[in-house]
C-alpha positions as CSV (number, residue, x, y, z in Angstrom):
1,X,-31.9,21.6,7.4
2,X,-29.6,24.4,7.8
3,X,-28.0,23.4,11.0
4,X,-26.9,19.7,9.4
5,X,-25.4,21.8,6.4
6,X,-23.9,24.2,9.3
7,X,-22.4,20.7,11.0
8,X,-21.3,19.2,7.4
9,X,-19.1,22.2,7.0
10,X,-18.1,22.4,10.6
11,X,-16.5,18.7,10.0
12,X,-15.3,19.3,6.6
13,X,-13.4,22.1,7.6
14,X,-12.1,20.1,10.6
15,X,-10.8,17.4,8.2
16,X,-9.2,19.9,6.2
17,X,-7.1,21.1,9.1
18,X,-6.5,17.5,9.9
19,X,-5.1,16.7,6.5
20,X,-3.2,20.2,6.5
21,X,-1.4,19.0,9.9
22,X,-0.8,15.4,8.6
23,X,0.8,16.6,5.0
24,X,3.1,19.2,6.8
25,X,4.3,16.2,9.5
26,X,4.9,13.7,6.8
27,X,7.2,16.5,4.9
28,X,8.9,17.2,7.8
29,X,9.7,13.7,8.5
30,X,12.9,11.9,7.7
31,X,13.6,8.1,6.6
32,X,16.2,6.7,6.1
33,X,17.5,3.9,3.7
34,X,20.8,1.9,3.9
35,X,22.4,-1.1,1.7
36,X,25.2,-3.1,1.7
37,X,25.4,-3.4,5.4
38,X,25.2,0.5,6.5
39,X,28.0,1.1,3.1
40,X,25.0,3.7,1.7
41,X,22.6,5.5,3.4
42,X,20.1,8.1,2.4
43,X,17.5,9.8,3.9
44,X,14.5,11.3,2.2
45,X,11.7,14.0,3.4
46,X,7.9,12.9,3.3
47,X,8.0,13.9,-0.2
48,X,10.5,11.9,-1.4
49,X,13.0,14.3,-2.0
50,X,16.4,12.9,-1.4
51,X,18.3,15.0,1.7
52,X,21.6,13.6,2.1
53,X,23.7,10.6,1.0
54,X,26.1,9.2,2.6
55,X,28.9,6.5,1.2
56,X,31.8,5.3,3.3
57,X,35.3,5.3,1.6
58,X,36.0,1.3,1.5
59,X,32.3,1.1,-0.6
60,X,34.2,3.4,-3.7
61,X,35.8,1.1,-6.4
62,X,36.7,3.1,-9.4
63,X,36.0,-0.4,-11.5
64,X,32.8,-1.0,-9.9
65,X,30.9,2.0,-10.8
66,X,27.8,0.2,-11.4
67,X,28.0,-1.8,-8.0
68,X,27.7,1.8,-6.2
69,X,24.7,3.0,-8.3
70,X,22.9,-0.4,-7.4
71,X,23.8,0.4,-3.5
72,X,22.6,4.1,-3.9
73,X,19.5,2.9,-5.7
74,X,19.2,0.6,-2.8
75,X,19.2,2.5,-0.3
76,X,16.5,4.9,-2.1
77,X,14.4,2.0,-2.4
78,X,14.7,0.8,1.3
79,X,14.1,4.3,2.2
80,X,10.9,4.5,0.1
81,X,9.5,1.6,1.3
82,X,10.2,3.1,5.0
83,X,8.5,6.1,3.7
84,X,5.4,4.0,3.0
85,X,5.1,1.7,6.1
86,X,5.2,5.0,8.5
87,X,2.7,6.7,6.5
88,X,-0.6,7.2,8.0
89,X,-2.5,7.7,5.0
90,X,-1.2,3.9,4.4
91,X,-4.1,2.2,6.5
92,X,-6.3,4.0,4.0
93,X,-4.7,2.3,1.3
94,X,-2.6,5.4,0.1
């Protein structure tokens, strides 16, 4: 009985290292988002924290204010969703 325990812990601790190696890959990773035709891009770490933005000059209306948020929030979201697809923990339904 004690060696199956010995193996249990043997592959437990394996998966742990696994799953250590996976979580620091994914935030090490970048993906980026864009919207309105490459006008707004962002990228984003594994985490989801946001790393850089990027807006070209001819996308800046001072009386469209609101049109740029949507095109940041855009670009988040495409981002996100890039995030997710390249995630391996998403075959596991994660």
């Amino acid at each position: 009985m004690g060696s199956g325990f010995s193996k249990m812990k043997k592959q437990r601790r394996e998966l742990e290292e696994q799953f250590a190696k996976l979580q620091q890959e994914m935030q090490q990773a970048e993906h980026r988002g864009v919207a309105g035709n490459g006008l707004v891009e962002v990228v984003l770490n594994g985490e989801r924290v946001l790393k850089s933005i990027t807006i070209k000059p001819e996308c800046v209306d001072r009386d469209d204010i609101e049109g740029l948020q949507d095109l940041i929030l855009a670009a988040f979201q495409d981002a996100g969703k890039s995030l997710d697809e390249k995630s391996p923990l998403s075959s596991f339904g994660l």
